[in-house]
KOLLUMRO-423962 format. One record per atom (N, C-alpha, C): y, x, z; residue in one letter. Coordinates in pm, whole numbers, plus 50000, padded with zeros to 5 digits. Layout:
N
YXZA...
//
This chain:
209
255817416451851X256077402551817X254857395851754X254307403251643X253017397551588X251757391851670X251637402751754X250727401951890X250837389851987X252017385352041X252477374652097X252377364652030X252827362851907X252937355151822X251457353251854X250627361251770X249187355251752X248367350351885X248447357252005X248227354652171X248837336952186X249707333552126X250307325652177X249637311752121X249657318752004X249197304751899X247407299551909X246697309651989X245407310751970X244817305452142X245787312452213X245217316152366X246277309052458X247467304552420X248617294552485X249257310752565X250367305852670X250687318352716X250007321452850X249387314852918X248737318853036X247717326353034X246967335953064X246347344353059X245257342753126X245167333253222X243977327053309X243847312953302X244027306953132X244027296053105X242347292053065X241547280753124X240677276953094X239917277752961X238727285452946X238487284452796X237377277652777X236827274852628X235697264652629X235367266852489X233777264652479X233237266352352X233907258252285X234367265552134X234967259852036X234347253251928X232987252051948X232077249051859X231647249451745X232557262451705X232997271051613X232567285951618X231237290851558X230927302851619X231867316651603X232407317451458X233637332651483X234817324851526X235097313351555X236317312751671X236117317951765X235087314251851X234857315251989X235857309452072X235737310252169X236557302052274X237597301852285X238157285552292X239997280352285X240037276252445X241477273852393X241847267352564X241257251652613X241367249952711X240707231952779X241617224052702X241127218352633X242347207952552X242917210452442X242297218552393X242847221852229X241237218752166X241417217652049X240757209751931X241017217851816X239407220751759X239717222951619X239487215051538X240707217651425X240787205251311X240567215151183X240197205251098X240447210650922X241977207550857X241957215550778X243707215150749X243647203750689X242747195450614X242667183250520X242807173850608X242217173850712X242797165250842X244287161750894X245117171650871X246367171950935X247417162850810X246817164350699X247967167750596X247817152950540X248947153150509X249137137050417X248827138850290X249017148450224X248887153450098X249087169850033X248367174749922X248547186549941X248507190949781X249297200249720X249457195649586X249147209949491X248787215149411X249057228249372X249727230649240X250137242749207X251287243349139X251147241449000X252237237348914X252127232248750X251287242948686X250437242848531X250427250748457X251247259448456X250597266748410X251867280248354X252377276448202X251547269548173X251967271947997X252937255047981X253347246848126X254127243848147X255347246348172X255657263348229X256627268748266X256687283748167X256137279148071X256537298347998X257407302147977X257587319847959X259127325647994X260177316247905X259797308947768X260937306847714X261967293747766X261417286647846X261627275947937X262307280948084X262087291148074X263407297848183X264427301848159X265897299548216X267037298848172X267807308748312X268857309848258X270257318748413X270467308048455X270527295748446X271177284748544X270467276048508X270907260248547X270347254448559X269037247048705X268217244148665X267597236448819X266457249848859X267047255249006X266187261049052X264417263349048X263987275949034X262237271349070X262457283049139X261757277349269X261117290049408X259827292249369X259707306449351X258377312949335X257717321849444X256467328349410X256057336249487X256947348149575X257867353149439X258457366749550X259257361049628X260167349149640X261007343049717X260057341749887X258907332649850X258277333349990X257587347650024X257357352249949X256727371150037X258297376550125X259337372450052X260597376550113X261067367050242X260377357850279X260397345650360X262007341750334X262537342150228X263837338350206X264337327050073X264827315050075X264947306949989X266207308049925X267077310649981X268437319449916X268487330249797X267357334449719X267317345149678X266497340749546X266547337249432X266167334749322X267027339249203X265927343149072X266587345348976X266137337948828X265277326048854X264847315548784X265247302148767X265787298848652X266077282748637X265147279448518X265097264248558X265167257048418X266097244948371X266097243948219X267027234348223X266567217548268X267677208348274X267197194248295X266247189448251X265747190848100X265137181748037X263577194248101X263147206548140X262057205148167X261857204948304X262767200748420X263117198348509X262647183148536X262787172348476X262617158148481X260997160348405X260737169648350X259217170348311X258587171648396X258767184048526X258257187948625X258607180648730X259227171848763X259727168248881X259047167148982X257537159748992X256897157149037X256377165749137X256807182549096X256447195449168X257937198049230X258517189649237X259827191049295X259657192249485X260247201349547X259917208649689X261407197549752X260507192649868X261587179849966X261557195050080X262467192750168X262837197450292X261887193450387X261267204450467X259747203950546X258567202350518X258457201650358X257557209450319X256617222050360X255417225450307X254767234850333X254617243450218X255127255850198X254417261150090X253567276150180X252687277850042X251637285250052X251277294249981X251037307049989X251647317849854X249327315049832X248837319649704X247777316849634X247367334149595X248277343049546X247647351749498X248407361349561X247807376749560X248367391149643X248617388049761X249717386049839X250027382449963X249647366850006X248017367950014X247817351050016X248097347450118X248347335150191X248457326750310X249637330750344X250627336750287X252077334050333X252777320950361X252897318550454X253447302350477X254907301850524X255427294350440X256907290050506X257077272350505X257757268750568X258207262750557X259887251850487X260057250550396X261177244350312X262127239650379X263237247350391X264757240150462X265527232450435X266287225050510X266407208750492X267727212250381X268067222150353X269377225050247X268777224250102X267367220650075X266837223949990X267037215449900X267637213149752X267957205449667X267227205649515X266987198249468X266447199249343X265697211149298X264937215849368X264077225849292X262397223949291X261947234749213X260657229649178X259667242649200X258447240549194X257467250749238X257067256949096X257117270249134X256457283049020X254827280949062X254657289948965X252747289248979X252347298449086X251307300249101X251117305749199X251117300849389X251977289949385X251757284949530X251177270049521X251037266149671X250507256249692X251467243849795X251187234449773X252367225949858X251847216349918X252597212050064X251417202450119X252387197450233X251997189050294X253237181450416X252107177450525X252307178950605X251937177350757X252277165750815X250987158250851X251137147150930X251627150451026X252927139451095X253897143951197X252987142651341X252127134551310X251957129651466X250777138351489X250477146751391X248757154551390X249467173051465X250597172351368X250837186851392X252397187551365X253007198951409X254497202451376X254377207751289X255577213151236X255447220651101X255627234551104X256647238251204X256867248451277X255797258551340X254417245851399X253627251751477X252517256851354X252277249451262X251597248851141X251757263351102X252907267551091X253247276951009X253127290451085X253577289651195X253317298751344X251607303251322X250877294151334X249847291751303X248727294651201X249187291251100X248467297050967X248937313750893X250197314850952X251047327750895X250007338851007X249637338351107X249567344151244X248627347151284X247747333251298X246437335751352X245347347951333X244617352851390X243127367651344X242407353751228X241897344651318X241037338751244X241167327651102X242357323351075X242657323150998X243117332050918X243397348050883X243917355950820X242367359650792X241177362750882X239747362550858X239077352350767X239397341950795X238457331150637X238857330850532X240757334050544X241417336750384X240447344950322X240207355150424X240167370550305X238627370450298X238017363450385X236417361050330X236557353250166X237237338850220X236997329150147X238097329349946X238807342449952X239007339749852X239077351049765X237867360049780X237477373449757X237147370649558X237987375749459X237387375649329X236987384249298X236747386449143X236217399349076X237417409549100X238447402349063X239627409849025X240767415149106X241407400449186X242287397649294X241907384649375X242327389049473X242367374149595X242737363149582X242287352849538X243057340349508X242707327649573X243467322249654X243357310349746X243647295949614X242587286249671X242497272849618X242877265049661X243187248249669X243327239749800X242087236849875X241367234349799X239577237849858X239757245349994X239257257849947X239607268950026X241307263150180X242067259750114X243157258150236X242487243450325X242057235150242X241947223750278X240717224550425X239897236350400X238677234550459X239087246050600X240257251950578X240077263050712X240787252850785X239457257950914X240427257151072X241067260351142X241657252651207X242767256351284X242817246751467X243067256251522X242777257151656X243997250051731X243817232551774X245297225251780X245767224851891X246647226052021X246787221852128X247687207252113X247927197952177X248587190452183X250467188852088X251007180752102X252287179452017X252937183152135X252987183652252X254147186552351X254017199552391X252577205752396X252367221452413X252447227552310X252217224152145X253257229952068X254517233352029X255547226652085X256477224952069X257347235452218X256027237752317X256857245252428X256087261052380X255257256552286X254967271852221X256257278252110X256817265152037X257157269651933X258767272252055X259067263652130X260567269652200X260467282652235X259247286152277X259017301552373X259347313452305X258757313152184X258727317752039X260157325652017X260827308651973X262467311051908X263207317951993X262947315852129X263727326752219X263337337752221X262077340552212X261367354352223X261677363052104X261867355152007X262287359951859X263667365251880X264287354651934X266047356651933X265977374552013X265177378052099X265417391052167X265187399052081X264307396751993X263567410051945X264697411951854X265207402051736X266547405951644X267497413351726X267657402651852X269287414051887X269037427051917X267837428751957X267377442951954X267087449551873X266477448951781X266277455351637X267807454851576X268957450551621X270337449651523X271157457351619X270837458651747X270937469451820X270647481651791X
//
């Protein structure tokens, strides 16, 4: 699946599809009609996450207004939290408050984890550690975005160049804002991202098999 996935998102699915200098020397060659862009290009806006000493442990509560953190997206699952805060530092933070189709972006250990935010998503707010950002509709899907940045060799290659510390790996918006990404059109993304969901749908019933 990974393999396809990444074949798909990089090379389209034809195998004797036209290629062409990318003008990009460790890309190397994309398909006739795809374009590389900078992620700062695509995005309407892109935001990174509150202080910490905005959110310290004593400001976390059992109930109250959700915050999605890092282990939630390594788990690619939004259903699964064990962090609140109450209202009043909730209306403090709001501003880091996560809308439905959103982008988030994990920053440290498992960097460049990307999901995307489901439209069930209500009042919650971003932990430290990630990054948040929304996709111009008419530049890119969000779906394909994510296909895309989760997937790609060469983007998983400039992360781990570009955010090498003393200590641990840590991605910036800098750093996100400036990698490329290799675009085909909005109608050939979208017959990438259908190809995908079906191709996906086999592999579950088989693996639950």
């Amino acid at each position: 699946r990974t393999a396809l996935i990444n074949q798909a998102v990089t090379r389209w699915l034809d195998p004797d599809v036209e290629l062409v200098d990318s003008g990009v020397e460790w890309i190397g060659k994309i398909p006739k009609g795809w374009e590389v862009r900078k992620v700062k290009y695509m995005i309407d806006w892109i935001q990174i996450w509150p202080f910490w000493s905005m959110i310290k442990s004593e400001f976390v509560t059992v109930s109250g207004y959700k915050m999605y953190w890092q282990e939630n997206l390594i788990k690619s699952s939004f259903e699964e939290w064990n962090k609140y805060v109450n209202e009043e530092k909730y209306r403090e933070l709001e501003k880091y408050s996560i809308k439905p189709g959103d982008i988030l972006i994990s920053m440290m250990w498992t960097i460049g984890k990307c999901e995307i935010v489901p439209y069930w998503i209500k009042e919650w707010i971003i932990d430290s550690h990630l990054i948040r950002l929304r996709i111009s509709e008419k530049k890119c899907l969000n779906r394909f975005f994510q296909l895309i940045f989760s997937n790609s060799w060469y983007v998983k290659e400039w992360l781990s160049i570009n955010s090498k510390w003393s200590i641990m790996s840590w991605l910036n918006s800098t750093i996100i804002k400036t990698t490329d990404l290799v675009i085909p059109s909005i109608a050939e993304q979208q017959k990438i991202d259908d190809f995908l969901t079906r191709y996906n749908e086999k592999i579950e019933n088989a693996a639950s098999k």
